[in-house]
N, C-alpha and C positions, 0 to 999 in steps of 0.2 A: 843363187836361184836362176841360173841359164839354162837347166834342164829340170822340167817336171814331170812329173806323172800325174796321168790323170784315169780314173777307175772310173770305168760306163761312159759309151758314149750315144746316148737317146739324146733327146732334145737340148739336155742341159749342159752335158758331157761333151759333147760335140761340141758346142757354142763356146763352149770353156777353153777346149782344144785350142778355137779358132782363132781366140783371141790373142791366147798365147803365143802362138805360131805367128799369128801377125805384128805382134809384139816384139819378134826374133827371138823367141826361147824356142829352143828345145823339145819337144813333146811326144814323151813314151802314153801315145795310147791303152788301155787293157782292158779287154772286154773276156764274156765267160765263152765266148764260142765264134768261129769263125764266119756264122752267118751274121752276127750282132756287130760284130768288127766290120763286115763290110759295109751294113747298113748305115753303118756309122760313118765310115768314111766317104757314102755317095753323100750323105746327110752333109758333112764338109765342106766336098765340092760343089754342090750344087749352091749351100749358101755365098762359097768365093767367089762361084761363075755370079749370083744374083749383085751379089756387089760391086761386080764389075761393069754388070750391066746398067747397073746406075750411076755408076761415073764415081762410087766411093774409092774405089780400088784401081789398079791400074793392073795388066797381064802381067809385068813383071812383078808386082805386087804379091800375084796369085802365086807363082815358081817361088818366087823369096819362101813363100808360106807354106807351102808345101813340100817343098825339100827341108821342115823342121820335123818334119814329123818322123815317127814310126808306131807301127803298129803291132798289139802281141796279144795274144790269149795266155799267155804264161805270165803268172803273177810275179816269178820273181823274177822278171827284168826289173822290177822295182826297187831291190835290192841296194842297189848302190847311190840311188838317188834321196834330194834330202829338203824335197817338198813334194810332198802326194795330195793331190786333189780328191774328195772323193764323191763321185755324183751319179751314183745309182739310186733305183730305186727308191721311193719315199716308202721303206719297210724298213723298220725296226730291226728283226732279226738281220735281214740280209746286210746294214750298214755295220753291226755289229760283228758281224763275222769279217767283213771285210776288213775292220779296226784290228781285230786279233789275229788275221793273220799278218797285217802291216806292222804289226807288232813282232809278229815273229821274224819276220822277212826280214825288213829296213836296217842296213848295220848301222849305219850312222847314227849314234846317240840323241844327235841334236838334232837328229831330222824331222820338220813339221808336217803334222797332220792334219789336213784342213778338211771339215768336210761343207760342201754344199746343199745340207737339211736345209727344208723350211720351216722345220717343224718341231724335232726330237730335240731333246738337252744335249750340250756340248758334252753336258757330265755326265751323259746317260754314255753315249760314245767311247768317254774319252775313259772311264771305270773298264773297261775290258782290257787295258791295254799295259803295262808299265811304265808308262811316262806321260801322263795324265797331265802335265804340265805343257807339254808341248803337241797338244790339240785343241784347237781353235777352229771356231764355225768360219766360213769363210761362203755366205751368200748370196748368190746372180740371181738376176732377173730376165727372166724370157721375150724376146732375144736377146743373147748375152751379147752379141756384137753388138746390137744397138742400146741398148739400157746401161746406162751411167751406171746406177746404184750399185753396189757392193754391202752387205752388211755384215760386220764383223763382230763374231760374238766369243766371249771368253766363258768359261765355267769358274767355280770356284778355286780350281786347281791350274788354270790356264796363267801363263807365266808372262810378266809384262813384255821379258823381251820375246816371247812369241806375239803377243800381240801388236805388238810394232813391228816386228817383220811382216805379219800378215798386214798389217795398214799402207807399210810402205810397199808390197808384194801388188796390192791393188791398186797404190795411186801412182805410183811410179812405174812401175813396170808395162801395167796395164792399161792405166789413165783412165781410171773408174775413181768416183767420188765413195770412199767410207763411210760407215756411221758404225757410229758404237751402237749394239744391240743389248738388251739383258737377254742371262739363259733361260729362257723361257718356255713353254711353248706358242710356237708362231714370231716368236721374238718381236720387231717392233710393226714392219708390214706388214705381215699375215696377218697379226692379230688384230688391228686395225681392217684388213682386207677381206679376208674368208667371212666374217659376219655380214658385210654388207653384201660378197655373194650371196650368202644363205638364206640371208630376206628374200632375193631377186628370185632365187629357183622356190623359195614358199608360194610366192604370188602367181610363179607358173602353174605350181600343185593344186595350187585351192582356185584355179581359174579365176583369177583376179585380174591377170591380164596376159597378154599373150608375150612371149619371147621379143617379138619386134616390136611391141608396143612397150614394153618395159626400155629396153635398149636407146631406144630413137627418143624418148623420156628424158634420161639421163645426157646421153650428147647433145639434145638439141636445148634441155633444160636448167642443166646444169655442168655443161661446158666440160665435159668427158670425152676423153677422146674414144674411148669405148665403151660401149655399155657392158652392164654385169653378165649376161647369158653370153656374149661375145669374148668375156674377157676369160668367163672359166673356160669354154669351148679353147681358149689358146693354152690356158694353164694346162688343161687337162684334168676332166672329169675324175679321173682315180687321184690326181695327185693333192686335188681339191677337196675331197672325201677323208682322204689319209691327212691332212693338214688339219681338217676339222675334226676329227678323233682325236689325233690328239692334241689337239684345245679343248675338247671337252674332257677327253681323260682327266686332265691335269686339273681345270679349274673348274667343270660340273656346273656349266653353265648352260641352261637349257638351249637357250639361245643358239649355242653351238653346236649342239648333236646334228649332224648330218640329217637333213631329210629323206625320207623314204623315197622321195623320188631320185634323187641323187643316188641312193644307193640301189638303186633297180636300172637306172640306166648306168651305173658302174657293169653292175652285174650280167647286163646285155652288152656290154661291146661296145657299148656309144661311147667312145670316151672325149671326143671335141677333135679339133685337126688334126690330130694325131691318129685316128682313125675312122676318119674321114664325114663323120657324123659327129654330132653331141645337141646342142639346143639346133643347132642349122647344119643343114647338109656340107660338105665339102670336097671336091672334085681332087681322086688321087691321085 
């Protein structure tokens, strides 16, 4: 596992990149187009330059890290490599295509397919592919440099010793703490997580209380380190939406369905720091 690949590099992609490379592995970036690719990689630097400026990292640090990488829009650099990350879109169809061409691509038999869902079935994934044994969820938390947690999830077809690679892939290599997840949807934080957003943006909807009065609520009441309108604005308003679909897909609990205001500020643009609005404004 000294060379990986990693598929998408937005928020979570990128972070994932980071880690690795500071890690000392390896890392074939791939993104679908060469504007996505470079955004991805000022996304990078700008997070190693931040770390630097805090005194986590050191310049030579940043050089070590950055001479791991490379960069491609052509999917089969992937090829010869025999763990693929995969961290695009929280979309259904687009992880799915992306699984069955990794399937066609990847020579290596035994090479593992991890992907970074928050949401979908390992075994929704891992059904498109031929070797449905050797894919396993493998899930960061935003920011991935900084967040410990890893969740590692098997399907029913997920094979122990893929699962041990991925546990040891994350605690050893990476120095992230595991948990075994079920395949679910939302697996064991989301599902826990996205409903207690979904209360927080109800109370914004039916004017119950305002965004910073919900927020400064919860940190100053209940020893949060962020409040709920602050915390999806980092998630990310689409990805918060698409995580609660499918939680309700799967278990049809009212509770869960997406609010209409959530999905009217998807549908506007607002999507949280990531473009530059969501519950609070943010300077880009």
């Amino acid at each position: 596992m000294d060379r990986i690949g990693v598929i998408g590099c937005g928020l979570m992609g990128s972070g994932i990149a980071e880690v690795c490379a500071r890690a000392g592995l390896e890392v074939l970036v791939v993104e679908r187009d060469e504007a996505a690719l470079e955004k991805g990689r000022r996304r990078i630097l700008a997070s190693l330059d931040k770390a630097c400026a805090a005194g986590k990292i050191s310049a030579d640090d940043i050089a070590r890290a950055t001479s791991k990488f490379r960069f491609s829009t052509r999917f089969d650099d992937l090829a010869d490599l025999s763990f693929v990350i995969e961290a695009v879109g929280e979309d259904e169809a687009i992880k799915l295509d992306v699984f069955r061409r990794l399937d066609e691509m990847v020579t290596d038999p035994a090479a593992i397919f991890a992907s970074n869902t928050s949401s979908i079935p390992i075994a929704t994934l891992a059904s498109v592919t031929s070797r449905p044994h050797n894919v396993v969820g493998l899930h960061f938390f935003n920011p991935v440099p900084v967040m410990k947690l890893v969740e590692v999830t098997a399907s029913l077809l997920t094979s122990a010793d893929t699962v041990e690679a991925a546990r040891h892939f994350a605690s050893e290599r990476l120095s992230k703490t595991p948990i075994s997840s079920p395949d679910r949807a939302g697996f064991v934080v989301n599902a826990l997580l996205i409903p207690y957003l979904l209360s927080a943006i109800r109370m914004v909807e039916s004017g119950v209380a305002t965004p910073e009065d919900i927020d400064t609520g919860m940190v100053l009441g209940c020893a949060h380190p962020m409040g709920p309108l602050a915390l999806t604005d980092l998630i990310g308003l689409d990805t918060t939406a698409a995580v609660a679909e499918s939680l309700y897909a799967e278990l049809r609990e009212p509770h869960l369905a997406p609010p209409p205001l959530l999905s009217r500020m998807v549908a506007a643009g607002r999507l949280g720091r990531k473009s530059g609005e969501g519950f609070y404004a943010y300077a880009k």
